[in-house]
N, C-alpha and C positions, 0 to 999 in steps of 0.2 A: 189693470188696464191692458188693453189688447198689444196697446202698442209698444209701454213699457215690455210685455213680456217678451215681445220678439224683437226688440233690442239685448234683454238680457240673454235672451235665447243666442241670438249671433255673438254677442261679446263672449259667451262661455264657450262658443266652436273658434271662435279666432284667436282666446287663449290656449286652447287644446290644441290648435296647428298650429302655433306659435311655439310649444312645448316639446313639441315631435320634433319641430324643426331642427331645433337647439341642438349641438354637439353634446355627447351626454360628460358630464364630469368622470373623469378618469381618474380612478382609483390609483393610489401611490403603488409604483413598481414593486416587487417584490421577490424574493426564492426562497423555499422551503430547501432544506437539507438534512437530510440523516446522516448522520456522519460517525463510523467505528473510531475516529482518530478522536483523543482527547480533547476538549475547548481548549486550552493553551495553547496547540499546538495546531490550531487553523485558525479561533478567532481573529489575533491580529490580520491577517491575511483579508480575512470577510470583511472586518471593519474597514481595513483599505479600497476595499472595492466599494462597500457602500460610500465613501465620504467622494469617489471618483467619479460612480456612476448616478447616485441618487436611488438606486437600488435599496431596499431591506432588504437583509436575512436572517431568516429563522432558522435555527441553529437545534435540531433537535441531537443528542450521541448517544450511544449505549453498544451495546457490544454486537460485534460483526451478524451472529447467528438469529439474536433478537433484533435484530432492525431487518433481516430479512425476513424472517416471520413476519414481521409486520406491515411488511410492504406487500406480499403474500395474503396476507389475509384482509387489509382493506382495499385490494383490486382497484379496481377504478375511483374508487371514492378517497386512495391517500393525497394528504396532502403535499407527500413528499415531489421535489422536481429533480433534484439532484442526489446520488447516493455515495457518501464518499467511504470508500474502507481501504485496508491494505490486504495486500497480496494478489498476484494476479491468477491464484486457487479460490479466491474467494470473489473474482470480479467477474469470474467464468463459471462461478457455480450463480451469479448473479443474472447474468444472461442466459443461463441455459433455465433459470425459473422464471424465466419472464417479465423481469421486471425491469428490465431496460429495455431503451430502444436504440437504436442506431442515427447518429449523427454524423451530418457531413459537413465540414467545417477545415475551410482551406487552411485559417489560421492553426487547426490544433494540428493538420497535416504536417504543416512547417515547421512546428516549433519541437511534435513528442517525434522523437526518430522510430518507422516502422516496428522494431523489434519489440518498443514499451508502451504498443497500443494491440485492441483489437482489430483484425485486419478488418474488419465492417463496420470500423465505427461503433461498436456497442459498447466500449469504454477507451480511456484512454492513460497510461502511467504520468504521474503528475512527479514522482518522487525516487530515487532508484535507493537500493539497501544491496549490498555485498555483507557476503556469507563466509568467510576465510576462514581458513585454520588460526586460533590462537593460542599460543604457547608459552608455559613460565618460562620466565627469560631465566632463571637459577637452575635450571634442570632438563633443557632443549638445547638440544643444537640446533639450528636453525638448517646448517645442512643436513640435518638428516629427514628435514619436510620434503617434501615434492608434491604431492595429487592426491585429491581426496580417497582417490582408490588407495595410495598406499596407507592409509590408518587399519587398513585389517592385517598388515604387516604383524610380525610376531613380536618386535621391538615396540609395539605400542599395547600391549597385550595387559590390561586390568588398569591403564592410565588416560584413558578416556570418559568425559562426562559429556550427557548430551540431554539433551530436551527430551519428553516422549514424545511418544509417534502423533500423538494427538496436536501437537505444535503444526499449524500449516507451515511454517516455517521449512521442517522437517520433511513434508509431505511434499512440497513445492522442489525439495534439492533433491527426493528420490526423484520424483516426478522429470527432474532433468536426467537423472541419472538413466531410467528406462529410455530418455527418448535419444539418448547418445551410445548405450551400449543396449538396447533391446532388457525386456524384463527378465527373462533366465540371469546373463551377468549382472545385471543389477541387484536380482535378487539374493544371489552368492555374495555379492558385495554388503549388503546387508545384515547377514547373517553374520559375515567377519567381522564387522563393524561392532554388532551386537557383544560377540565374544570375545571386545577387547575393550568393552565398559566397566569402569573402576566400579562403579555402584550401579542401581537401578536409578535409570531416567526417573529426574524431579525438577522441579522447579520451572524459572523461567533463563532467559538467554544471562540479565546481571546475576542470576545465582549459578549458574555453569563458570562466570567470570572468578566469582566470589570464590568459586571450587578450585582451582586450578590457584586460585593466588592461595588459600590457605592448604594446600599440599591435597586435597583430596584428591586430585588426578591432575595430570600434567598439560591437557590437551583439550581444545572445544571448539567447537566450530558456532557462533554467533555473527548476529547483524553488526556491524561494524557501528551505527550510531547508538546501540547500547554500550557500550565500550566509550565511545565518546563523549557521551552524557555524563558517564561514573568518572572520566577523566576531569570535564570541567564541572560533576556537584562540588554542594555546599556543604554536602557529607564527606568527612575527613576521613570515614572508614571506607565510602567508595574508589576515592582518591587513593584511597593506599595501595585496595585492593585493584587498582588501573594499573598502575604503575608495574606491579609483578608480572603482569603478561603482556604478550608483543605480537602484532600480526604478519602470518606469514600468507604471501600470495599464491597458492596453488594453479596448479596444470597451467606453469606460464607456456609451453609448448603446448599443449595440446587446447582441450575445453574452454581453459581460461577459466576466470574465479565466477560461480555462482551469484547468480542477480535475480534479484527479483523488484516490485515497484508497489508504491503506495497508488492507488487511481480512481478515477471518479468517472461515473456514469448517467447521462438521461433518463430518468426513471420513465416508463413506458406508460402513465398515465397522468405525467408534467403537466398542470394547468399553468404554468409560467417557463416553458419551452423555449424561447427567446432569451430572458432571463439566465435561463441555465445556462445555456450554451455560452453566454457572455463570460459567465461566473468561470467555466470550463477555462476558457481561452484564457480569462486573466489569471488564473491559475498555472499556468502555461511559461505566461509573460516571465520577463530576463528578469523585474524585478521582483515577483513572488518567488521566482527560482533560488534567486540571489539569498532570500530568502529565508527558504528552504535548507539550501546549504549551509549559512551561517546560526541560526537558531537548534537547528534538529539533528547537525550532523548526518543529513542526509545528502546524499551524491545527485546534485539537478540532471533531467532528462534531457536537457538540451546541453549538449557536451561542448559547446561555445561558453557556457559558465563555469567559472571554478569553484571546485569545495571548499570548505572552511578548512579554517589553518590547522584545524584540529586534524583533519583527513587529510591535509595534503602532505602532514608530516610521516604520515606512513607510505608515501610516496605512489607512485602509477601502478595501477595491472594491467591485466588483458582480462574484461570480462565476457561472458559466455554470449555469444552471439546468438544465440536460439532465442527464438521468437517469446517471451514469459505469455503469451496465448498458450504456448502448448505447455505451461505446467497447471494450468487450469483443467485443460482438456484430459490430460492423462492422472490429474489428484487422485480422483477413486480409485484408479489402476495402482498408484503408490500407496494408497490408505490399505489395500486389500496385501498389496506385496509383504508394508513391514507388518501385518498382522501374523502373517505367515514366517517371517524372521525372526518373528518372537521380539520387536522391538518394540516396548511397552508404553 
């Protein structure tokens, strides 16, 4: 009938603008992240913030070079928002391939101090790690430490173990070292360094630990929260091998002790931008810091928190005031130097 139809007619346009009208249903908040750091060692952190903010996160890890390739190669279409790794060699090799972008956020101004962010915002340090001289307490004098430079000394001559050259670790402390004495001294310093290593570079920083407590060499320079970790494992043989060596603070006069920062960045085609940036901030906060310090053995970036009891029993340094921006900026220049030193 004519008239039914244009009744049914209006009622299916009056449901249609009745349906536009409607605020559309909002999809549960969310952040994706790729993250170099192990799940133990950020989850709880995430689940904090989700049960805070009502936020999800998806939590992808794998290792620092594979998750850049990856972000690299699905361009605009990842679903990554946020990119968490360590080193700030590896957060500036991150920005310089385009796959962050720069945020402005009062909150993360206040809380990461200039020196452990990028100065534009393209990332920022979430986590600090010192690099120190460590030495068997049965076979060091502790006075005869002083500055990184002095390990090419002749008294340390075949009693040094070190990481290779391929440790950004390694690359990040040349990397300071060019941009404090220019690359000629650095590179001389290198070279000494080289030819007063007990063995050829292996391993990681607990096995340089491991080395020096069973007599392979007397001397190492590692992250301070590996050392901390072997202090309080479960493992009886880590534990033994802690206790043999002691950390000594270098260039308290000059440089101050080597730092470098775990950091997280906005990935540069963040479909949940807001989200991250939240994620950023609360990662920031006194009590992800608090954190930080008491689980990881890692030194918080906001220097209003204190380290775990673990760190604070090796008592204050002076660490190195240089921006860790410039040991990004200068890695390749360090990667190419100890090739040339023959540091393997």
């Amino acid at each position: 009938m004519p008239g039914l139809s244009k009744h049914l007619t209006l009622l299916s346009t009056f449901c249609l603008l009745a349906a536009l009208a409607m605020p559309p249903v909002l999809a549960n908040e969310e952040v994706n992240i790729y993250s170099a750091r192990k799940e133990d060692l950020i989850k709880p952190l995430l689940d904090d913030f989700s049960r805070q903010t009502g936020i999800t996160v998806n939590l992808v890890t794998g290792r620092d070079e594979e998750l850049l390739q990856r972000l690299q190669s699905e361009g605009i279409n990842t679903p990554a928002d946020l990119l968490l790794t360590v080193d700030a060699g590896r957060l500036a090799n991150a920005r310089e391939s385009g796959v962050l972008q720069a945020v402005q956020s009062e909150v993360l101004t206040a809380r990461v101090p200039a020196v452990y962010r990028d100065p534009e915002g393209y990332w920022f340090g979430l986590s600090v790690r010192a690099r120190p001289i460590l030495y068997a307490v049965d076979r060091v004098d502790p006075e005869k430490l002083s500055t990184y430079e002095d390990l090419v000394a002749a008294q340390w001559k075949d009693r040094l173990c070190m990481r290779s050259s391929n440790s950004v670790y390694n690359q990040s402390l040349v990397a300071g070292m060019i941009s404090h004495h220019g690359e000629a001294e650095a590179e001389a310093w290198a070279k000494g360094l080289v030819a007063n290593f007990a063995r050829p570079p292996r391993g990681g920083d607990r096995d340089q630990i491991k080395a020096v407590a069973a007599g392979e060499c007397d001397l190492t320079l590692a992250n301070t929260y590996y050392l901390g970790g072997m202090m309080d494992s479960d493992d009886a043989s880590e534990r033994e091998a802690a206790a043999k060596v002691a950390v000594f603070w270098p260039n308290v006069e000059t440089t101050g002790v080597h730092v470098n920062v775990s950091g997280a960045g906005v990935t540069a085609h963040a479909r949940n931008r807001d989200q991250a940036v939240k994620l950023l901030e609360f990662l920031a906060s006194d009590a992800a810091q608090r954190w930080y310090a008491d689980a990881n053995n890692e030194y918080p970036v906001n220097p209003e928190i204190p380290p775990s009891a673990t760190l604070a029993a090796w008592g204050e340094f002076n660490a190195d005031t240089l921006n860790v921006a410039k040991l990004g900026e200068l890695n390749a220049a360090a990667i190419r130097l100890m090739d040339r030193a023959g540091w393997r």
